[in-house]
Residue frames as qw, qx, qy, qz and C-alpha x, y, z in Angstrom:
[[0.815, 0.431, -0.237, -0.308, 25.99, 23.24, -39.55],
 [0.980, -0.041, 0.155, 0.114, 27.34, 19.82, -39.78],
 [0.713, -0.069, 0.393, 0.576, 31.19, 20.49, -40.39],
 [0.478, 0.443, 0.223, 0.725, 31.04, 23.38, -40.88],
 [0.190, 0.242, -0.289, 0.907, 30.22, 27.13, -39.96],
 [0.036, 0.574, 0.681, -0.453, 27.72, 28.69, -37.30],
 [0.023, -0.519, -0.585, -0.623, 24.92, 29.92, -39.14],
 [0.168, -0.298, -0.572, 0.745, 23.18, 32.96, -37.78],
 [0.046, -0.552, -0.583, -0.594, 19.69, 34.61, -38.40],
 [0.237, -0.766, -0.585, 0.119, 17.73, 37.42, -36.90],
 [0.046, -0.932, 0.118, -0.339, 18.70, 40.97, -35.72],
 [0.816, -0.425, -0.062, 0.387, 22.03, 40.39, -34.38],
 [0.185, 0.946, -0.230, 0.137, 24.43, 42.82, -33.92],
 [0.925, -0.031, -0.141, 0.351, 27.75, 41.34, -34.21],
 [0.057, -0.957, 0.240, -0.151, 31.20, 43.25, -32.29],
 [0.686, 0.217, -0.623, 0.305, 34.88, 42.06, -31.89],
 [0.697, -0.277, -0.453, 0.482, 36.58, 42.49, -28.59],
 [0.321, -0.054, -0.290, 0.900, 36.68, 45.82, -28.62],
 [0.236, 0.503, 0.748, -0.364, 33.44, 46.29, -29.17],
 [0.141, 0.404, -0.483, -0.764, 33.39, 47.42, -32.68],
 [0.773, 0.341, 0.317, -0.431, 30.40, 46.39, -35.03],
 [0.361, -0.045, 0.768, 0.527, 30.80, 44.25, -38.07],
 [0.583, 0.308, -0.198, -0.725, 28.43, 45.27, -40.93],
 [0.186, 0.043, 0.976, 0.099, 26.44, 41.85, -41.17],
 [0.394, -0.029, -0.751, -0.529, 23.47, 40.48, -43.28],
 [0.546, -0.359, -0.002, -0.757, 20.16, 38.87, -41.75],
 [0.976, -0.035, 0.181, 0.113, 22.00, 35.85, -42.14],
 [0.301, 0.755, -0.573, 0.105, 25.63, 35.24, -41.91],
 [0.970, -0.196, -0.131, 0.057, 28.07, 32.30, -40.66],
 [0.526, -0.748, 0.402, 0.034, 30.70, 32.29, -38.58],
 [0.528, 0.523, -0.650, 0.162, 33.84, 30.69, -38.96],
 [0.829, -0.482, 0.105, -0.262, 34.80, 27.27, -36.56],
 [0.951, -0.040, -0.119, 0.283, 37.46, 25.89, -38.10],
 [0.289, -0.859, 0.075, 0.416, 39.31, 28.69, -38.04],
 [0.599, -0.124, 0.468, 0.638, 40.95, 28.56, -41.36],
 [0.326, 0.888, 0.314, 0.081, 38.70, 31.32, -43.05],
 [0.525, -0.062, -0.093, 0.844, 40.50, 34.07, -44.47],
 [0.086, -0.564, -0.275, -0.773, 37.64, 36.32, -43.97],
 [0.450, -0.351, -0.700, 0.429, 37.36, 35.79, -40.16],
 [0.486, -0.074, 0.792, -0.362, 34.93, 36.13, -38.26],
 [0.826, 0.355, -0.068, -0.433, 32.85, 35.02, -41.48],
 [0.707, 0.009, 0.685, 0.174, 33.02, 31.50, -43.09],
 [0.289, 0.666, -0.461, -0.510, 34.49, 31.29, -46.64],
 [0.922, 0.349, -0.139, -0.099, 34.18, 27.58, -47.22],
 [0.086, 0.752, -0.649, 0.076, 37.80, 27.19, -46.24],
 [0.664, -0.113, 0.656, -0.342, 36.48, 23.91, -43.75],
 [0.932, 0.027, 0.089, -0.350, 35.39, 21.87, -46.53],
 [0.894, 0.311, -0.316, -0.061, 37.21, 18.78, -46.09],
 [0.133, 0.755, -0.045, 0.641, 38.88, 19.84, -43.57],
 [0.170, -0.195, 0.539, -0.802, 36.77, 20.00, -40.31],
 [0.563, -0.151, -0.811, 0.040, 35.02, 17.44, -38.58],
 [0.077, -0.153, -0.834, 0.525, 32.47, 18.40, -36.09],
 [0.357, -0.545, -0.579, -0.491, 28.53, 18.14, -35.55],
 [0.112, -0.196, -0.631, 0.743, 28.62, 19.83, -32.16],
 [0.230, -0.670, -0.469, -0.528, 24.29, 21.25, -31.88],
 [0.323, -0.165, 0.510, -0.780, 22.77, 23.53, -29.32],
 [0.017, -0.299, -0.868, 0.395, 20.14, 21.52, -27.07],
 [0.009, 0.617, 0.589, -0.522, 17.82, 23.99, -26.84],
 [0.171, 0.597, 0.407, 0.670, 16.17, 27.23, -29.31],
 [0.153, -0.393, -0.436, 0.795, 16.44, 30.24, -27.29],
 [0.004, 0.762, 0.595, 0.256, 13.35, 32.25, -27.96],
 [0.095, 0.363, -0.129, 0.918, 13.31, 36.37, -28.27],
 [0.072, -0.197, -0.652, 0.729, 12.00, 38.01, -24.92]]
């Protein structure tokens, strides 16, 4: 999202570094700016904030 967090949808199974699950939602959003204080999730912390419209190119499609 524009300035703000990556949005995610589908069956994803999210893990930190050690490869521990998070308990996520069918939809959830990431944190980018890094100023959440619920990391990895976005809390709105960005608005006003954080300044970038980086997009993927491309819609990767499920095997």
């Amino acid at each position: 999202m524009d300035n703000g967090s990556l949005k995610v949808t589908g069956n994803v199974e999210l893990v930190d570094m050690d490869g521990n699950p998070f308990p996520v939602k069918p939809v959830f959003s990431l944190c980018r700016c890094g100023l959440s204080q619920k990391m990895p999730f976005c809390d709105a912390s960005h608005k006003g904030k954080f300044d970038s419209c980086v997009r993927a190119e491309t819609v990767l499609e499920e095997k």
